[in-house]
C-alpha positions, 0 to 999 in steps of 0.5 A: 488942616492947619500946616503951622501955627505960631502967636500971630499967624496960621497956615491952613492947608486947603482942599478948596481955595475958596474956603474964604470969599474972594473980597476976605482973600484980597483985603487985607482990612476986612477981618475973619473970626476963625476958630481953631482946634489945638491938639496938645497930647490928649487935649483938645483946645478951642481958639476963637481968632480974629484974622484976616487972610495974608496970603493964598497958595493955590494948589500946584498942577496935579495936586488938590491941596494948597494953602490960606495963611492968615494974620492973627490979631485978637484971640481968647482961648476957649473953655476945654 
């Protein structure tokens, strides 16, 4: 689930911290292809990203939610 989205970087929140393999998590040059889903009022568009991760939050002592923040390079918006 996405927590914050601008033109250049998404913040995820995450479940699981390893949603991304670990070499993805700690190198900043092997980029990701994302596609990310934006509800405007009733429509549903699709984002298809080149990112790679910037940052991961793991999950505080007692809860089961953190966060993955990607940097985003290239996108194309897909057809809705």
């Amino acid at each position: 689930m996405s927590a914050n989205l601008s033109r250049s970087r998404v913040l995820f929140e995450a479940r699981r911290a390893d949603a991304f393999s670990p070499n993805q998590r700690t190198d900043p040059h092997r980029p990701i292809e994302i596609v990310i889903e934006v509800l405007t009022g009733a429509v549903l568009s699709q984002v298809h990203c080149h990112a790679t991760v910037a940052r991961v939050v793991e999950p505080p002592p007692g809860r089961d939610v953190g966060a993955i923040a990607v940097t985003v390079g290239d996108y194309i918006l897909l057809a809705t």
